[in-house]
C-alpha positions in Angstrom: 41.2 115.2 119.2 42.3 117.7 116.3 39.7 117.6 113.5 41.2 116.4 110.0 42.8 118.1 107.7 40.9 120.1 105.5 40.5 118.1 101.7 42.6 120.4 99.5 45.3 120.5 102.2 44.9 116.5 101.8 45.4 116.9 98.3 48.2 119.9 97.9 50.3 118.0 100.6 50.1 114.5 98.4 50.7 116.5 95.1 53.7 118.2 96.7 55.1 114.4 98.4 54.8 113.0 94.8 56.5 115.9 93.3 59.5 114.6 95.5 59.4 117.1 98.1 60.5 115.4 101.3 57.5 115.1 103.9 59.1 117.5 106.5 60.1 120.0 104.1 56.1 119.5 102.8 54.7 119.1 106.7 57.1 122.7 106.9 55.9 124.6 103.8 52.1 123.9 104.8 52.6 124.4 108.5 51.5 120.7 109.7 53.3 118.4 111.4 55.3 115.9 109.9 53.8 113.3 111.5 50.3 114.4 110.0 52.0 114.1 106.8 53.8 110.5 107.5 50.1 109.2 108.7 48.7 110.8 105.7 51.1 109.6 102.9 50.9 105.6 105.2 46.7 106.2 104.7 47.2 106.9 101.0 49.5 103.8 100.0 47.1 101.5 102.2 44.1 102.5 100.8 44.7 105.4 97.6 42.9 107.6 99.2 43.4 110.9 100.9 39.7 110.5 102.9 40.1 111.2 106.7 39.2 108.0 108.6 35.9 107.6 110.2 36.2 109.3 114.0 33.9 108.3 116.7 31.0 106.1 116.4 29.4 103.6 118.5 31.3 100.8 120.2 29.2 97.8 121.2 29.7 97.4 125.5 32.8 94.9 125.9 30.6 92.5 127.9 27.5 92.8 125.9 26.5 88.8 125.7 27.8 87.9 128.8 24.9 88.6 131.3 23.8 85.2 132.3 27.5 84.7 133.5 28.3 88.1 135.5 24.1 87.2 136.8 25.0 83.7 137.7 28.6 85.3 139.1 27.1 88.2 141.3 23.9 86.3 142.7 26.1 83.0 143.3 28.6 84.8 145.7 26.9 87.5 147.5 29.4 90.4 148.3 31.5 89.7 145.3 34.5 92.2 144.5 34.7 93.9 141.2 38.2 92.2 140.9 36.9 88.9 141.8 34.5 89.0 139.0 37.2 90.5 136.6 39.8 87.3 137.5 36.9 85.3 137.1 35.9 86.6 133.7 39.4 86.4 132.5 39.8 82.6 133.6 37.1 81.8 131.4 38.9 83.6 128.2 36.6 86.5 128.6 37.9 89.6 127.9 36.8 91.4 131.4 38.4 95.3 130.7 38.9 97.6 133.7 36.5 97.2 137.0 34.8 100.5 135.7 33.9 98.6 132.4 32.4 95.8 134.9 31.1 98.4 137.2 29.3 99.9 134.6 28.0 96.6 132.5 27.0 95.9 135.9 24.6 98.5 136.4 23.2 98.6 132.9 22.0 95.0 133.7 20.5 96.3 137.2 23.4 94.2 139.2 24.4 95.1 142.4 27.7 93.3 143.7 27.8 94.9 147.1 27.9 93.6 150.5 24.6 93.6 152.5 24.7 93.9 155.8 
């Protein structure tokens, strides 16, 4: 991901927009893109501001409050597939994600869904 642009670019490309220069002939003039400038000009309508929004972060695990389930899921049918437990999770209205969100919510709990032999 690109960083953002740089505050008084923010502000030159806004001052030139409002001036009535068109946003490709701006995007152009300040070598950006104009799609850099179209986002830009949508962020400063919305919100009236020209502050970059916030990038990265943490993001709470999809399945986080949902351990007694995929527990009760993995220990109740030995040898379970990672599909299986996804269909199952989305027949209950649970947002499952891919099997490697499973996979990995899986093993943060300490849950094995593999076959013994």
């Amino acid at each position: 991901m690109a960083a953002p642009l740089s505050q008084d670019l923010r502000r030159r490309l806004v001052q030139a927009i409002e001036a009535g220069t068109s946003a490709r002939q701006a995007a152009a003039r300040f070598a950006v893109s104009p799609t850099a400038v179209h986002r830009l000009m949508r962020r400063v309508r919305a919100t009236g501001s020209i502050q970059p929004a916030k990038i990265g972060g943490y993001r709470k695990p999809l399945l986080t409050g949902h351990e007694d389930l995929l527990r009760a899921l993995v220990t109740g049918h030995k040898g379970i597939t990672l599909a299986r437990i996804q269909a199952e999770l989305v027949r209950r209205g649970i947002e499952a994600g891919s099997l490697t969100t499973i996979w990995s919510t899986l093993r943060r709990f300490g849950l094995s869904h593999k076959k013994r032999r």
